[in-house]
Structure formats: structure tokens, C-alpha cells
PAZAPA-4460 file (N, C-alpha, C; in steps of 0.05 Angstrom, whole numbers, plus 32768, in hexadecimal, padded with zeros to 4 digits):
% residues 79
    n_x    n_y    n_z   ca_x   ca_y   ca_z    c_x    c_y    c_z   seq   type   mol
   801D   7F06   8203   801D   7F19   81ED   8017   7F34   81F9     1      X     A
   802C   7F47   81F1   801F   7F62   81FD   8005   7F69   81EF     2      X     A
   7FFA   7F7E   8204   7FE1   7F8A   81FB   7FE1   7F9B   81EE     3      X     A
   7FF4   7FA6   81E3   7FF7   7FC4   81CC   7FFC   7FB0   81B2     4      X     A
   800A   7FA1   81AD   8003   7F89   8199   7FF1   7F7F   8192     5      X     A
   7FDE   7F75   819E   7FC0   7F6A   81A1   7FAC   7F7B   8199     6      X     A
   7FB0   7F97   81A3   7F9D   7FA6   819D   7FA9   7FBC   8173     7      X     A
   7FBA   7FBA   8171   7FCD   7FC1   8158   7FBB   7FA3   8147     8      X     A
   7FC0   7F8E   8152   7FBE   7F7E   8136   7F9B   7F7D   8134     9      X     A
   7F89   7F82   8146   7F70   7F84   814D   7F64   7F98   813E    10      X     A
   7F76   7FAE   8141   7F68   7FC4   8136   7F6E   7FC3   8113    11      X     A
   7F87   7FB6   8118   7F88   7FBD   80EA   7F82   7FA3   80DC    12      X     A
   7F7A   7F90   80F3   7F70   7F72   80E9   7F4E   7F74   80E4    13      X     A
   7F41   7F8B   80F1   7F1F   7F87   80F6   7F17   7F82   80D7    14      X     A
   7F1E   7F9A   80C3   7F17   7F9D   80AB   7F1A   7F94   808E    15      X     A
   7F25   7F75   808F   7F32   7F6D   807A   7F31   7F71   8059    16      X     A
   7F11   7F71   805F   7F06   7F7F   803B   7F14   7F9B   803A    17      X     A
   7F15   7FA9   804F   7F1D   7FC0   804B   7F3E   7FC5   803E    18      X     A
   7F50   7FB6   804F   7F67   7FB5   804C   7F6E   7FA6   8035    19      X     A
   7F5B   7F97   8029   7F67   7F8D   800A   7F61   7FA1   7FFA    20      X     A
   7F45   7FAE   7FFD   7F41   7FC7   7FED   7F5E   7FD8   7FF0    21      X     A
   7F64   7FE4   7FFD   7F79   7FEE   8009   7F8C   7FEB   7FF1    22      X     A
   7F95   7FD4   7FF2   7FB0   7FC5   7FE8   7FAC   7FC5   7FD0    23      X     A
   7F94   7FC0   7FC8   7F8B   7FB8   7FA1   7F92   7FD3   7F9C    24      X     A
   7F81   7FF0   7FAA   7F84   800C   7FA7   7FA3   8013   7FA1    25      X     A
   7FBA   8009   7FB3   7FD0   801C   7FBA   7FE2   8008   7FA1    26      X     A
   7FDB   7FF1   7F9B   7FE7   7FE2   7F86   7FE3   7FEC   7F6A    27      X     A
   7FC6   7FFA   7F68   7FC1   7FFC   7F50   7FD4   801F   7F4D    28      X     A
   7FD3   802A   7F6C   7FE0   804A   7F63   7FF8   8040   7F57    29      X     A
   7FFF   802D   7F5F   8020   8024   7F5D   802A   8024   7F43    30      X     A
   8017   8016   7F31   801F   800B   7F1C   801C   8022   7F0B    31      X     A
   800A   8030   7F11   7FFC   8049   7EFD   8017   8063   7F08    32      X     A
   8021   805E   7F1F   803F   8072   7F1E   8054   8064   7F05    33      X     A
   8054   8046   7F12   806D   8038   7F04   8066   803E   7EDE    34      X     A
   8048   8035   7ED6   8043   8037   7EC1   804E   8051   7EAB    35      X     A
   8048   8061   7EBC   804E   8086   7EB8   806D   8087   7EB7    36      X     A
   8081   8078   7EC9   80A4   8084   7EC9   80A7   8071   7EA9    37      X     A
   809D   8057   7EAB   80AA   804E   7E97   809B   8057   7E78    38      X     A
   807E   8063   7E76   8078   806A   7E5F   8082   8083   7E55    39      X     A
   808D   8095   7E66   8087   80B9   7E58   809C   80B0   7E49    40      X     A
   8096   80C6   7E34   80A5   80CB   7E1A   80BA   80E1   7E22    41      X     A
   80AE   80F6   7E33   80BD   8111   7E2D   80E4   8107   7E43    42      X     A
   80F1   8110   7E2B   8110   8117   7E32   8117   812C   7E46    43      X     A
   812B   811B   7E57   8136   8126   7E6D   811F   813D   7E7B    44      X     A
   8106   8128   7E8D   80F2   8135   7E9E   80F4   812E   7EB6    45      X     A
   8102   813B   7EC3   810E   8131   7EE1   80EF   8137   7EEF    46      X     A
   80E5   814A   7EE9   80C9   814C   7F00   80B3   813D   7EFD    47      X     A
   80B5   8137   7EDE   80A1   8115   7EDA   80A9   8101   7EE4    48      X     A
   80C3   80FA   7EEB   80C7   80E3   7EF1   80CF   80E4   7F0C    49      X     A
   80C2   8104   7F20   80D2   80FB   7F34   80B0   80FF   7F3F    50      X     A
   8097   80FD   7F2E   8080   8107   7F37   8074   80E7   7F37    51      X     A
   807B   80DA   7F20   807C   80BD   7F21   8081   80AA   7F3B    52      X     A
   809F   80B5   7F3F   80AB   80A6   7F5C   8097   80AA   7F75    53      X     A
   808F   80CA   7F73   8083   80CB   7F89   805E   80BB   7F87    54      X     A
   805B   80B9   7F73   803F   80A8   7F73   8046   808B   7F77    55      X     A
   8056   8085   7F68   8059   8065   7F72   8060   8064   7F93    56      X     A
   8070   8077   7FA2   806F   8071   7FBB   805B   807C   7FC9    57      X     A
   8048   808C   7FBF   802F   8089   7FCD   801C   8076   7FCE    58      X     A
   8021   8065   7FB5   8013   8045   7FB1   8024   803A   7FBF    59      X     A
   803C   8030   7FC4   8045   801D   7FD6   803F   8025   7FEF    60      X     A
   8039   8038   7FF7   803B   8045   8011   801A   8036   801B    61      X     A
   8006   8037   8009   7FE8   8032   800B   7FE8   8019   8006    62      X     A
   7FF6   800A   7FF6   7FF2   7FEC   7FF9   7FFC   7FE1   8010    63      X     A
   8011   7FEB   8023   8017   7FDA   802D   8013   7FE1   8052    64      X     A
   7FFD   7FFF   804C   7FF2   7FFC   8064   7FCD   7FEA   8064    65      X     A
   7FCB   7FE4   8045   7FB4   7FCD   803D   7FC7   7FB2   804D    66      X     A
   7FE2   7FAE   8040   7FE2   7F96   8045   7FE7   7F96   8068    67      X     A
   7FF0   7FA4   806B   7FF8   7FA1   808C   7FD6   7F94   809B    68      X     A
   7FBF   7FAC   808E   7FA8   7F9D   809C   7FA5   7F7D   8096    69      X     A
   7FB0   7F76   8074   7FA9   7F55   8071   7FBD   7F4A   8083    70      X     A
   7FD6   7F4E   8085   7FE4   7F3B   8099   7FD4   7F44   80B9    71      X     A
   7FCD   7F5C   80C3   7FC2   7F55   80E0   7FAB   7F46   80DC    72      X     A
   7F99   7F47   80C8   7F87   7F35   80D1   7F81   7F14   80C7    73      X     A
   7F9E   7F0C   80C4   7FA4   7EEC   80C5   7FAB   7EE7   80D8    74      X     A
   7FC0   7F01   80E6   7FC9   7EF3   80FC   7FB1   7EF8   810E    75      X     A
   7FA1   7F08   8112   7F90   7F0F   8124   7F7D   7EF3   812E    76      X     A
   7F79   7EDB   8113   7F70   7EC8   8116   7F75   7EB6   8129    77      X     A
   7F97   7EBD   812A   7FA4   7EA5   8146   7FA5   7EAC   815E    78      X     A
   7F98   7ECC   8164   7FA0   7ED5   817F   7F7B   7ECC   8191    79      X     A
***
């Protein structure tokens, strides 16, 4: 196994409470973007809904550097 691998899954595997926090955090921005495109009322609001897009991809973007820590630190268990 290389050593730049070992030390990658080491370092985002150490903190696992952390990285679920992480993921619950960037899931909940998610929903609260998604919640927002599909509730507004106001007609033809391109900047609401493109302010929306950009929060839900700041939640996907944070959950899934949470989840990246939960998958290194399962695998971190077999190394």
C-alpha cells in the first residue's frame, strides 16, 4: 500500500464523531437549500433559486467531505 494513501485515510479516518457531525451538518444545509427551491412562492426568481442551488451545493459539498472521513475511517480499520 502506498504511503501517501495510508497517511490520507489516517488522517480523515482519526475523527469519526467528527465526520458524522460533519455529514448530519452538510445534510441538514442540504435539505434546508432543497426545502427553500421547492417552497418559495415568489414568480419567476432566478436569484432565489439560483441562491438555493448554491446552498444545497454547499451542503453536499460538507456532507460528503463528513462522509469521506466515515468511509476513511472503516477502511482505516483494515489497514
Amino acid at each position: 500500500m502506498r504511503p501517501a494513501f495510508k497517511r490520507f485515510v489516517i488522517k480523515f479516518g482519526a475523527d469519526p464523531q467528527g465526520s458524522w457531525r460533519r455529514f448530519v451538518i452538510g445534510l441538514l444545509i442540504f435539505i434546508s437549500g432543497l426545502s427553500g427551491l421547492l417552497l418559495h412562492t415568489l414568480p419567476e426568481s432566478a436569484w432565489l433559486d439560483t441562491l438555493c442551488i448554491i446552498i444545497m451545493l454547499i451542503g453536499f459539498v460538507y456532507a460528503m467531505y463528513g462522509y469521506l472521513g466515515i468511509f476513511a475511517s472503516r477502511f482505516n480499520r483494515l489497514l
